[in-house]
N, CA and C atoms as a LAMMPS dump frame, in Angstrom:
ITEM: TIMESTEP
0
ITEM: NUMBER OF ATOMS
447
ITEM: BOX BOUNDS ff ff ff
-5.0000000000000000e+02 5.0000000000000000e+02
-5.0000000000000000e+02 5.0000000000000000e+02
-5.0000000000000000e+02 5.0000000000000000e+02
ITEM: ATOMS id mol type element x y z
1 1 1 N -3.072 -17.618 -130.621
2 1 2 C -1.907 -18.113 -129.94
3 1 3 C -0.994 -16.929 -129.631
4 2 1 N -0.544 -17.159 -128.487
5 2 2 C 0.286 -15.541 -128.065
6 2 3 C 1.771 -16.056 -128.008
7 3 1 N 2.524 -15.004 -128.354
8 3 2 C 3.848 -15.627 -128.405
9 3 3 C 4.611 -15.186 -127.206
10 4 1 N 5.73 -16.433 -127.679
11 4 2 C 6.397 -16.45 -125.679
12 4 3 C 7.368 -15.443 -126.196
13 5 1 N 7.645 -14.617 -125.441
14 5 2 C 8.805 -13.011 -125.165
15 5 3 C 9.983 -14.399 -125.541
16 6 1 N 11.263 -13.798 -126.095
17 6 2 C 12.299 -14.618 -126.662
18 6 3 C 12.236 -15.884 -127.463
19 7 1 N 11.17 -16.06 -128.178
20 7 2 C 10.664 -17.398 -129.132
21 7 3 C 11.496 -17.046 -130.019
22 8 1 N 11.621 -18.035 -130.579
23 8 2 C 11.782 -18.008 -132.191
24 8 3 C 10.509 -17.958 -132.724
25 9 1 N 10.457 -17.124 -133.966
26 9 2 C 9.34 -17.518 -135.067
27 9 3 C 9.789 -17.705 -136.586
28 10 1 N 8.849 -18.969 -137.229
29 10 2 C 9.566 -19.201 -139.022
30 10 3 C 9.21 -17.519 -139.333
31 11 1 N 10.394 -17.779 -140.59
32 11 2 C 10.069 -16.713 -141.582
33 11 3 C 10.117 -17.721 -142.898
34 12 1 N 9.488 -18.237 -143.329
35 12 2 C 9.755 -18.693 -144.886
36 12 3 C 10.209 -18.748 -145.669
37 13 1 N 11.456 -19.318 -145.847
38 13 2 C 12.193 -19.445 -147.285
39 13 3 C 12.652 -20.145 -148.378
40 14 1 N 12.676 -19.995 -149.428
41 14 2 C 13.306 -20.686 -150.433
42 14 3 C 14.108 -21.737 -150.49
43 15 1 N 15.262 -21.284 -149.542
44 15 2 C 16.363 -22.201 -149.591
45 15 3 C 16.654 -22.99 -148.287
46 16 1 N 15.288 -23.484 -147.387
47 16 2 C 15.9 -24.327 -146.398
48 16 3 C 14.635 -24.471 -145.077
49 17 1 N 15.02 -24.542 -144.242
50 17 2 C 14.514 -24.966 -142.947
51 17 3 C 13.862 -23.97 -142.469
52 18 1 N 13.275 -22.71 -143.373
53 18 2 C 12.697 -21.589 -142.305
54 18 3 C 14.214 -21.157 -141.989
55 19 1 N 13.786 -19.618 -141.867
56 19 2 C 14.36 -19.299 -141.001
57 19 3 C 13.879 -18.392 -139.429
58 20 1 N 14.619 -18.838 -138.531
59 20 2 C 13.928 -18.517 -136.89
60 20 3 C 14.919 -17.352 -136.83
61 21 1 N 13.772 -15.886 -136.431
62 21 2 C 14.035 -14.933 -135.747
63 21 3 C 13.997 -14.613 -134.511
64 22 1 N 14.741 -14.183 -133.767
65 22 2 C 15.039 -14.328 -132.247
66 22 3 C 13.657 -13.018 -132.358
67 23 1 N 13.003 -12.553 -131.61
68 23 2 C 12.374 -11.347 -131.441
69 23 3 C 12.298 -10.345 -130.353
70 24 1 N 13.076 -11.071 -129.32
71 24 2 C 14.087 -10.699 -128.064
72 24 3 C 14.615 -10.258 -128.276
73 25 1 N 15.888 -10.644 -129.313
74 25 2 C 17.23 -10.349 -129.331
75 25 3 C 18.243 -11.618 -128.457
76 26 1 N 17.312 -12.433 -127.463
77 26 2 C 17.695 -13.085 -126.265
78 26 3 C 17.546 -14.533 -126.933
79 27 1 N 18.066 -15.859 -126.469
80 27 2 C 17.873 -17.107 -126.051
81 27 3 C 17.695 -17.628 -124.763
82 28 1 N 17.266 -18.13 -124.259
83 28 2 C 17.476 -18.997 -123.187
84 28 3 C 17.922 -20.266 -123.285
85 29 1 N 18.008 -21.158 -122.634
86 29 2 C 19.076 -22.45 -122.932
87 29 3 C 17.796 -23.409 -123.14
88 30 1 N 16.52 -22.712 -122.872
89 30 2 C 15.363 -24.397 -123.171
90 30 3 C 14.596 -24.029 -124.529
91 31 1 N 15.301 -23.591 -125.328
92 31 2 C 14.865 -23.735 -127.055
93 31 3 C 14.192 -25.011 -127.388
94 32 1 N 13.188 -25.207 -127.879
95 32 2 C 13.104 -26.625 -128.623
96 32 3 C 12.881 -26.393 -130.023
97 33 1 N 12.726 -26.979 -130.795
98 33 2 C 13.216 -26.804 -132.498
99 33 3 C 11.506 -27.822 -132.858
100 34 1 N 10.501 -27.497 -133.366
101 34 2 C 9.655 -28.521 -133.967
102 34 3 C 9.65 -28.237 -135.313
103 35 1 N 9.763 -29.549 -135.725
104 35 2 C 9.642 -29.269 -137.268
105 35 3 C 8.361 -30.071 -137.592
106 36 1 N 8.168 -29.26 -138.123
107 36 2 C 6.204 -30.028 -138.822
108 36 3 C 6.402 -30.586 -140.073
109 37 1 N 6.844 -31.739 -140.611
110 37 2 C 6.749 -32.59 -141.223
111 37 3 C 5.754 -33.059 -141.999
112 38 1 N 4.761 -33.085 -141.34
113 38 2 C 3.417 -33.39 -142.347
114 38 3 C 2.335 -32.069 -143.062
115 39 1 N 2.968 -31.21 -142.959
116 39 2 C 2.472 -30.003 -143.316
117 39 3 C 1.803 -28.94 -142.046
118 40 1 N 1.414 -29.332 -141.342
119 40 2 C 1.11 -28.649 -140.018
120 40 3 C 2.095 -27.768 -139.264
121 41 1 N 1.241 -27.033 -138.913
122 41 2 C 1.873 -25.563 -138.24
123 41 3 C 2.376 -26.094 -136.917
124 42 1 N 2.163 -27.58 -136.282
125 42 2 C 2.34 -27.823 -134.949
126 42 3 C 1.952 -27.151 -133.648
127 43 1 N 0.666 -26.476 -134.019
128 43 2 C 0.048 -25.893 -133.232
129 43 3 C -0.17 -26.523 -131.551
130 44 1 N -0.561 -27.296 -131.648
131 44 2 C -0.956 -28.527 -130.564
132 44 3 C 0.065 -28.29 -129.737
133 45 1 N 1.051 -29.141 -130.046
134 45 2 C 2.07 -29.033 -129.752
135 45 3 C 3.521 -27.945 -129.474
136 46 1 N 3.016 -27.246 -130.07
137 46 2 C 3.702 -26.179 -129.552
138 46 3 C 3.156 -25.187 -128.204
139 47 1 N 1.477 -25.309 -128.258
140 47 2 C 1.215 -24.484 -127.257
141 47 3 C 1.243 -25.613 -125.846
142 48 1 N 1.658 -26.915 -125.715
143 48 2 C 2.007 -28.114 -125.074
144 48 3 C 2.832 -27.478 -123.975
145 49 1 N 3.635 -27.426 -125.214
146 49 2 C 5.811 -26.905 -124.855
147 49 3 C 5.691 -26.013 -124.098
148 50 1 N 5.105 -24.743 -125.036
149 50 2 C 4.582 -23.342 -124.079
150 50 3 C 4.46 -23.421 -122.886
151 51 1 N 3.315 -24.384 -122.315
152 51 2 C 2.949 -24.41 -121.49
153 51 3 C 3.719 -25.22 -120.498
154 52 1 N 4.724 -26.005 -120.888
155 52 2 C 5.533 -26.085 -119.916
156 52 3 C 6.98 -25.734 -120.043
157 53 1 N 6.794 -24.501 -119.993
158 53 2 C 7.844 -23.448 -120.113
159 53 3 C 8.878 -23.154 -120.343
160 54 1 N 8.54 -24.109 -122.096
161 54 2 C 9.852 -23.667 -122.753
162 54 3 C 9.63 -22.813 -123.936
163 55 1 N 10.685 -22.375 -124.759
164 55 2 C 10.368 -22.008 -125.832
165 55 3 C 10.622 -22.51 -126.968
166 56 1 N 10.033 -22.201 -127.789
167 56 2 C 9.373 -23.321 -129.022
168 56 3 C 9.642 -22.583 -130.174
169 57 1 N 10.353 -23.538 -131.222
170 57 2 C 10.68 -22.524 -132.554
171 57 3 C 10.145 -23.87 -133.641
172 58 1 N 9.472 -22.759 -134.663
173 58 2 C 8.853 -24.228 -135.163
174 58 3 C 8.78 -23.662 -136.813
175 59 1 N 8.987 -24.948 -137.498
176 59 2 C 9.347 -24.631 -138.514
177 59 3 C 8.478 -25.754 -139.898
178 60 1 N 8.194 -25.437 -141.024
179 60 2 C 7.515 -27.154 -141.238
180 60 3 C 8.356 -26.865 -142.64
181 61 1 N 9.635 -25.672 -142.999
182 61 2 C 10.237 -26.354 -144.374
183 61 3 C 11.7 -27.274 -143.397
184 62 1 N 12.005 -28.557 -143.864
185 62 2 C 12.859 -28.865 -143.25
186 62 3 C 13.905 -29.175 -144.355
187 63 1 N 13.551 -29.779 -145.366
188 63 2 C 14.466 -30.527 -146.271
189 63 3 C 15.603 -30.269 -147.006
190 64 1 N 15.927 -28.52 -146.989
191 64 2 C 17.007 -28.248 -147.918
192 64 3 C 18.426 -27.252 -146.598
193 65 1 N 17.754 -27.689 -145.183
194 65 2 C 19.383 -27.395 -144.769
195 65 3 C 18.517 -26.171 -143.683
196 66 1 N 19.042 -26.198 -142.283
197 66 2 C 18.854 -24.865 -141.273
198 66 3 C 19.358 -23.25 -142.452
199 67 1 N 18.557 -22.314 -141.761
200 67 2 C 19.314 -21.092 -142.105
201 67 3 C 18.994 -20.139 -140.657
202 68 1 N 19.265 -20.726 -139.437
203 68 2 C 19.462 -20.46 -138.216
204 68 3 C 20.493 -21.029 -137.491
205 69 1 N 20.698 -21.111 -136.25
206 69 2 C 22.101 -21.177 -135.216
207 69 3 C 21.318 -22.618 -134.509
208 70 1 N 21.232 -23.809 -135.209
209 70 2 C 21.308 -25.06 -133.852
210 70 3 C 21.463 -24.876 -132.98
211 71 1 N 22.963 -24.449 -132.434
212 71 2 C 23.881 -24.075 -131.566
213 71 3 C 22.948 -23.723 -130.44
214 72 1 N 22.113 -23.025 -130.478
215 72 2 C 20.317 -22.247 -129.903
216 72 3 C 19.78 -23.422 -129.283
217 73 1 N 19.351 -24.506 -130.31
218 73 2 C 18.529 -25.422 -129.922
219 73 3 C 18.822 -26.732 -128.283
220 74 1 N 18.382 -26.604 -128.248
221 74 2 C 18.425 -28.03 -126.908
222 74 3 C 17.582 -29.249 -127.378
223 75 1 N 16.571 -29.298 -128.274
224 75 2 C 16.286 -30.373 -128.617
225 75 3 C 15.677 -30.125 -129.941
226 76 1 N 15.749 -31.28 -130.893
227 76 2 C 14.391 -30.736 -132.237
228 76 3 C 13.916 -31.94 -132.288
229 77 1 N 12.249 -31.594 -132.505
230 77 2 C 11.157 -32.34 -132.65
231 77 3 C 10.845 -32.625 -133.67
232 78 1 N 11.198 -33.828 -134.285
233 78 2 C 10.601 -34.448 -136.046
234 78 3 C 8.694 -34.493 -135.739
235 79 1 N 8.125 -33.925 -135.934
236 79 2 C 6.254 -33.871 -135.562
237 79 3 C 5.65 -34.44 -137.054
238 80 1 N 5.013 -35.686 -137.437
239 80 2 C 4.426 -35.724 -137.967
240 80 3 C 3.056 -36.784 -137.647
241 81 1 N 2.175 -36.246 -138.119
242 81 2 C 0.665 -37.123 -137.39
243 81 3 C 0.707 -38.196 -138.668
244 82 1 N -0.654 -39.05 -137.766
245 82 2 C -0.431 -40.696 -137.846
246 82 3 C -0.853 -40.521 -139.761
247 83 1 N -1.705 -39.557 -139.703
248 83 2 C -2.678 -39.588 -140.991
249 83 3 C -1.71 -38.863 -141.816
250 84 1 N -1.144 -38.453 -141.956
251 84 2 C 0.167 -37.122 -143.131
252 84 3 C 1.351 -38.281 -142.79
253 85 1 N 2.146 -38.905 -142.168
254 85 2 C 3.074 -39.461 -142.372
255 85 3 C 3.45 -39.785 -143.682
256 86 1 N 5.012 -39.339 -143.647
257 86 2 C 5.697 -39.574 -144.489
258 86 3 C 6.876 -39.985 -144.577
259 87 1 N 7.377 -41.289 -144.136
260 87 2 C 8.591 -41.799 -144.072
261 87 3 C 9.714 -40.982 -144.687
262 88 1 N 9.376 -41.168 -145.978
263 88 2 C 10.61 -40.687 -146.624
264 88 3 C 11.115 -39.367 -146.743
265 89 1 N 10.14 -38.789 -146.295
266 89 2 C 10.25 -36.981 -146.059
267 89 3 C 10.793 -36.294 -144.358
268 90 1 N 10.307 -37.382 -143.66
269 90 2 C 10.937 -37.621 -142.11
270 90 3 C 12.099 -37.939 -142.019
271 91 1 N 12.746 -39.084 -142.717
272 91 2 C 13.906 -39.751 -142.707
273 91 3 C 14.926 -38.601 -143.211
274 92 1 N 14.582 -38.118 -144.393
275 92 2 C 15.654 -36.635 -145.153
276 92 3 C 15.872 -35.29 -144.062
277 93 1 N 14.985 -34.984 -143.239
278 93 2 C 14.913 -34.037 -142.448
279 93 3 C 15.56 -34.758 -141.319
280 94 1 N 15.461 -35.619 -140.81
281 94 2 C 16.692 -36.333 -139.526
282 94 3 C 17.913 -36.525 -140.037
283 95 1 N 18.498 -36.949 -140.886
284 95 2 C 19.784 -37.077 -141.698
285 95 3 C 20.086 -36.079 -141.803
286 96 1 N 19.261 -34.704 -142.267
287 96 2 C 19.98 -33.671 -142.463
288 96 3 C 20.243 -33.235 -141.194
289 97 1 N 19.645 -32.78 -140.332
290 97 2 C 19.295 -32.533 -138.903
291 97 3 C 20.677 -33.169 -137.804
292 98 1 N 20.987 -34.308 -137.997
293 98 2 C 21.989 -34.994 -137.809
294 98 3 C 23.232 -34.888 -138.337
295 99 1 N 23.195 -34.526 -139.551
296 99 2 C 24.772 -34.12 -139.952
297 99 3 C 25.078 -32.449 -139.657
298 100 1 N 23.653 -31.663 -139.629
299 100 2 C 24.147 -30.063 -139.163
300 100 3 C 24.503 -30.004 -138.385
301 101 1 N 23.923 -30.894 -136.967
302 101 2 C 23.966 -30.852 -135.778
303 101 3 C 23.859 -32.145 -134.947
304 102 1 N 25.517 -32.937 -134.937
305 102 2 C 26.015 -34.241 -134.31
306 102 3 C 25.202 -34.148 -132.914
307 103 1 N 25.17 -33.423 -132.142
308 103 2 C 25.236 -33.742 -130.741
309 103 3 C 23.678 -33.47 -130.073
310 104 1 N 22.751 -32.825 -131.151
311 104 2 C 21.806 -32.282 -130.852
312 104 3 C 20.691 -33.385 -130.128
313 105 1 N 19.806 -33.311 -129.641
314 105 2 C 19.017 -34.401 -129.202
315 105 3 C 17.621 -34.385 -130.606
316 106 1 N 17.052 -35.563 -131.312
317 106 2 C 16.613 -35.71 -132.064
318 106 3 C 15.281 -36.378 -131.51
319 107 1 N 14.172 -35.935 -131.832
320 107 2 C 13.004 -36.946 -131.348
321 107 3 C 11.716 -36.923 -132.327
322 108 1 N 11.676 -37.867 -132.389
323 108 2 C 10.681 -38.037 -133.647
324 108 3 C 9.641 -38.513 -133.484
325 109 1 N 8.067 -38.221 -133.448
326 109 2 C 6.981 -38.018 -133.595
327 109 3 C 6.144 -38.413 -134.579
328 110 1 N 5.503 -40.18 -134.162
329 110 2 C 5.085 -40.428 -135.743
330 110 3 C 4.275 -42.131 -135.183
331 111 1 N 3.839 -42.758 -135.944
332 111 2 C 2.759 -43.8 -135.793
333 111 3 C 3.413 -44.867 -135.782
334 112 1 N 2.814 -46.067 -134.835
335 112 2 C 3.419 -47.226 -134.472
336 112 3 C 4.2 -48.014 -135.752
337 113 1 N 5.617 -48.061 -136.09
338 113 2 C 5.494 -48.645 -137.683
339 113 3 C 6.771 -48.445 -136.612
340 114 1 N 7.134 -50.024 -136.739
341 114 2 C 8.646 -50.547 -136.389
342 114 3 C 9.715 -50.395 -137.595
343 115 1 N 9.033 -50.638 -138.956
344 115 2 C 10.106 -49.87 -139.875
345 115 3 C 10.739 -48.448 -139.932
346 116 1 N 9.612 -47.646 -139.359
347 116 2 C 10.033 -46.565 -139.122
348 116 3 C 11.008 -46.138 -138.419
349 117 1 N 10.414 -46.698 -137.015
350 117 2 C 11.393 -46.61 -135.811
351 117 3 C 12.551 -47.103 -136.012
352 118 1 N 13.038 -48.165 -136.376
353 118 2 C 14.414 -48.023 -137.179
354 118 3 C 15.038 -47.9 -137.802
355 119 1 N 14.446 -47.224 -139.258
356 119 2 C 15.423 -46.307 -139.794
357 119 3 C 15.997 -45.142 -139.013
358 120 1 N 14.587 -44.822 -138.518
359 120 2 C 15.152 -43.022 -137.636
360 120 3 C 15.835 -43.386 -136.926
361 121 1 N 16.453 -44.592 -136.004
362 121 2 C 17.505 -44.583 -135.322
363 121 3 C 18.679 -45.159 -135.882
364 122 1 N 18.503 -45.556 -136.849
365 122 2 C 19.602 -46.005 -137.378
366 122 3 C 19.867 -44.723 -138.23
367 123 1 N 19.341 -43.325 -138.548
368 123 2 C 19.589 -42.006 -138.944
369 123 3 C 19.996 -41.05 -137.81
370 124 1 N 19.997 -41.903 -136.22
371 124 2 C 20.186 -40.454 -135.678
372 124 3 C 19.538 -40.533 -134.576
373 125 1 N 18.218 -40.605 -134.933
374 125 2 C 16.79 -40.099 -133.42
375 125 3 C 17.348 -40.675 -131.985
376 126 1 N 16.779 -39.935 -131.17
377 126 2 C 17.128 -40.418 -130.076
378 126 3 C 16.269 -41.147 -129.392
379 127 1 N 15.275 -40.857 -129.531
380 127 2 C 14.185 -41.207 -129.308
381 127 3 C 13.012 -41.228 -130.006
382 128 1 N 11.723 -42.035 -130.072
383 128 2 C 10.642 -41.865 -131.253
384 128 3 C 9.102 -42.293 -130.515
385 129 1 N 8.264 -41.307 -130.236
386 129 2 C 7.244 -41.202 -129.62
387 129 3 C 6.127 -41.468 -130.487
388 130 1 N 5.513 -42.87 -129.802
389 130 2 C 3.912 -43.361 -130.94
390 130 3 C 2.92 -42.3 -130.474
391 131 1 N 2.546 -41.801 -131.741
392 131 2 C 1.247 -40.961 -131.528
393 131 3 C -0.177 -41.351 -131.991
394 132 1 N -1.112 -42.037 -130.753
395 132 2 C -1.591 -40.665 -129.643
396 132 3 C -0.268 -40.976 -128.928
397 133 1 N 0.024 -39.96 -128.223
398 133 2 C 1.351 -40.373 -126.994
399 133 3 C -0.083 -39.568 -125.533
400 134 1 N 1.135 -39.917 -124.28
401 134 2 C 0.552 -39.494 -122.773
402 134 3 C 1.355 -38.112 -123.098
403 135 1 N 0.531 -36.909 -122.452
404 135 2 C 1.692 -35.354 -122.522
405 135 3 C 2.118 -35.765 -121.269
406 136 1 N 2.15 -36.499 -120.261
407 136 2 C 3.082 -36.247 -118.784
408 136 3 C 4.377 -37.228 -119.363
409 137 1 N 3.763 -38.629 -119.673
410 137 2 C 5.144 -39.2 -120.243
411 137 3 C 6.154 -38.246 -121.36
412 138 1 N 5.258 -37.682 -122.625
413 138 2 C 6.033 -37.424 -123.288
414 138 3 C 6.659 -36.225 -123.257
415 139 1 N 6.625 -34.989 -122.059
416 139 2 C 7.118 -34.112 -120.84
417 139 3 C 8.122 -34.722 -120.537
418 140 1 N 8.396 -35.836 -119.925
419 140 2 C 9.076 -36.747 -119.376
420 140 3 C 10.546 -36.895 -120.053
421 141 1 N 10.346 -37.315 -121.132
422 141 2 C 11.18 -37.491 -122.383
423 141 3 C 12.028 -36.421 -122.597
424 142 1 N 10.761 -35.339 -122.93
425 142 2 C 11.21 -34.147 -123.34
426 142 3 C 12.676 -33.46 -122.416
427 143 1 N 12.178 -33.595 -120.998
428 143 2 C 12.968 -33.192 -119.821
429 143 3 C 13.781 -33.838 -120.061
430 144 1 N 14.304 -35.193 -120.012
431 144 2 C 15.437 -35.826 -119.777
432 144 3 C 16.276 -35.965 -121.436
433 145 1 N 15.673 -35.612 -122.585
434 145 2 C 16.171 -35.178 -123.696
435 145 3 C 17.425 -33.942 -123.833
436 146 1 N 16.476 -32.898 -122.7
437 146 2 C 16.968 -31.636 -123.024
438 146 3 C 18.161 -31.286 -121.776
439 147 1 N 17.915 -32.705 -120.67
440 147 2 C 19.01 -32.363 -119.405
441 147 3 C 20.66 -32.654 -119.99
442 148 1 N 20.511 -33.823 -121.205
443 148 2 C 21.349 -34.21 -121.35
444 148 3 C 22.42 -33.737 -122.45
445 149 1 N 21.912 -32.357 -122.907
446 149 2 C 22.144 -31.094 -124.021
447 149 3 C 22.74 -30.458 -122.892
């Protein structure tokens, strides 16, 4: 996987959410934030994003708090597959995610379970994509997620 010029990349830490190094020095305004939730690197999905030309910062510690600039982000991606789901480990990472960052756009990534889908919006999400999902629809989303940042 080749990295996009101005990405963020995790660095691993102790106390929180990864932390994302600019490697530019630069941002651009179409940051997206994935957090891998079920243990996955979000590979898939990140080279998705890539490919439609944004940049992608991705992270899979979420639970004890950012140690980067939101402020960066335009959208963050809760990513967890149908088989690793974990409600209760999803739900802590949107709450937190939501109180660092009120205004941020939240979208969450996870298997048909209507309990699910409303806690995470009743935590925040803005939206919550059943996976398998369509990539043109969920492009779609993505775009009108990040117009409104």
């Amino acid at each position: 996987m080749n990295a996009v010029p101005g990405a963020a990349h995790p660095a691993h830490s102790e106390n929180g959410l990864g932390r994302m190094m600019d490697t530019s020095a630069r941002f651009t305004e179409r940051i997206i934030l994935v957090v891998a939730c079920d243990g996955s690197q979000g590979e898939e999905l990140l080279e998705m994003l890539q490919r439609a030309g944004y940049q992608v910062a991705v992270t899979s510690e979420a639970q004890r708090g950012p140690n980067f600039d939101l402020a960066d982000m335009k959208l963050a991606i809760l990513f967890s597959s149908r088989s690793q789901w974990r409600m209760k480990y999803v739900s802590e990472v949107c709450d937190a995610l939501r109180r660092a960052a009120p205004r941020l756009p939240l979208m969450v990534v996870g298997p048909n379970d209507i309990e699910a889908k409303v806690r995470l919006f009743e935590l925040g999400a803005d939206d919550y994509v059943v996976e398998p999902f369509d990539q043109t629809e969920f492009l779609a989303r993505i775009k009108s997620l990040v117009h409104r940042n």
